[in-house]
C-alpha positions in Angstrom: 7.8 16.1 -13.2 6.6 14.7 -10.4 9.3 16.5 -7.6 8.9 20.0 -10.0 4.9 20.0 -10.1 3.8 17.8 -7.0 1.7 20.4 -5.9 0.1 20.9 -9.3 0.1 17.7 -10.4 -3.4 16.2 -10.2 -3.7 13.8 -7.0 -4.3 10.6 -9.3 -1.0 11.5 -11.1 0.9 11.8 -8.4 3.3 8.5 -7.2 1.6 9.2 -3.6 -1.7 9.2 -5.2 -1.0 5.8 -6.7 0.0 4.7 -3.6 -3.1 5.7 -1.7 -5.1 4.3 -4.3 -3.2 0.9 -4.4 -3.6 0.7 -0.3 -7.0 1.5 -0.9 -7.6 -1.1 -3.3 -5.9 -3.6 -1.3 -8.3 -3.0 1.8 -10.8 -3.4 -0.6 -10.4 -6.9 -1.8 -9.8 -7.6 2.4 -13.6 -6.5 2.9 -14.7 -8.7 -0.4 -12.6 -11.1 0.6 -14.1 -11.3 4.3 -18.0 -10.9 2.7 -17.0 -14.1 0.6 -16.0 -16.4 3.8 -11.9 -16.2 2.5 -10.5 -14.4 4.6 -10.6 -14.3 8.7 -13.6 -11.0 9.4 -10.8 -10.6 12.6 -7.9 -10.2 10.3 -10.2 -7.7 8.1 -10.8 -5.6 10.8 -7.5 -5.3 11.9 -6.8 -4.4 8.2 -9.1 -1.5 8.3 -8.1 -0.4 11.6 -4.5 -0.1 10.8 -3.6 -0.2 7.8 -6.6 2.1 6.8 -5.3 5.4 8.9 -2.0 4.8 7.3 -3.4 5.9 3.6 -4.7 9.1 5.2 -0.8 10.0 5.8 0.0 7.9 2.5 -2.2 10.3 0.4 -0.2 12.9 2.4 3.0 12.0 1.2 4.4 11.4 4.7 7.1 8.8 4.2 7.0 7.5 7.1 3.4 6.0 7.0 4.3 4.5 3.5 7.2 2.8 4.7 5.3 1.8 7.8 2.3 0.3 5.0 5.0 -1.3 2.8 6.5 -3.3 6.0 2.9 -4.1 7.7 1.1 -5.2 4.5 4.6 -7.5 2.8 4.9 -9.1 6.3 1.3 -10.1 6.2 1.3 -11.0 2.7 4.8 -12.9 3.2 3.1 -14.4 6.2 0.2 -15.5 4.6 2.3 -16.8 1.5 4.0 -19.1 3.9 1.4 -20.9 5.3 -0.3 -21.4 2.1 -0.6 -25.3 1.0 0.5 -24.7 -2.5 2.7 -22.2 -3.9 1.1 -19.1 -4.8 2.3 -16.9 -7.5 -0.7 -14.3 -7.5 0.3 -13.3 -3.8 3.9 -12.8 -5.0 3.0 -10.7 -8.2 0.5 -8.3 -5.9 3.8 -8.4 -3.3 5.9 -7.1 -6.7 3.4 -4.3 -8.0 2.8 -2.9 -4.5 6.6 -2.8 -3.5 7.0 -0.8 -7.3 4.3 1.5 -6.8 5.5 2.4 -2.8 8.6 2.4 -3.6 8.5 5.0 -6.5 5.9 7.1 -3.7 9.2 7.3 -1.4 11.5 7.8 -3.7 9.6 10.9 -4.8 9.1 12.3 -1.4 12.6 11.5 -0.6 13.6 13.6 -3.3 11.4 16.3 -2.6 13.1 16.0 1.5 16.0 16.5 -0.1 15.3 19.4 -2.5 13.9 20.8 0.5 
């Protein structure tokens, strides 16, 4: 359905859609996170400056900037995981659910590639 009526489909149905609004999401809790003192206002920025031009090519389904989210956000997360005092299994559950919903995003426009 989603290879045969990507261009029908609604953008909220679509696995690129999800993606966006996962990414989105994501840079969301960043800026709470920074208005609540948790996080480093530097790191935020940075956040929004990269990572935040990425879902604009994310919400167009170009592979290339969902692959390039995927890596940038997991190494950060992974990063931040690590130097965490106390194991942290919210951080690895987000890790999970945002490696599912990418990864279906890619697989879809690697099949469209491919029908292509």
């Amino acid at each position: 359905v989603q290879i045969t009526q990507y261009t029908t489909l609604p953008f909220g149905k679509t696995t690129r859609g999800e993606a966006t609004y996962v990414g989105v999401f994501l840079l969301a809790m960043t800026v709470v996170g920074a208005l609540l003192g948790v996080m480093n206002p530097l790191d935020t920025v940075l956040n929004l400056a990269i990572l935040g031009p990425l879902l604009v090519f994310v919400a167009k389904g170009r592979r290339w900037a969902m692959i390039t989210f995927l890596i940038l956000w997991c190494a950060q997360s992974a990063f931040s995981l690590s130097m965490a005092e106390e194991f942290n299994a919210m951080g690895i559950f987000w890790i999970v659910i945002v490696l599912f919903v990418f990864w279906r995003a890619i697989s879809v426009e690697n099949a469209r590639a491919r029908k292509a």
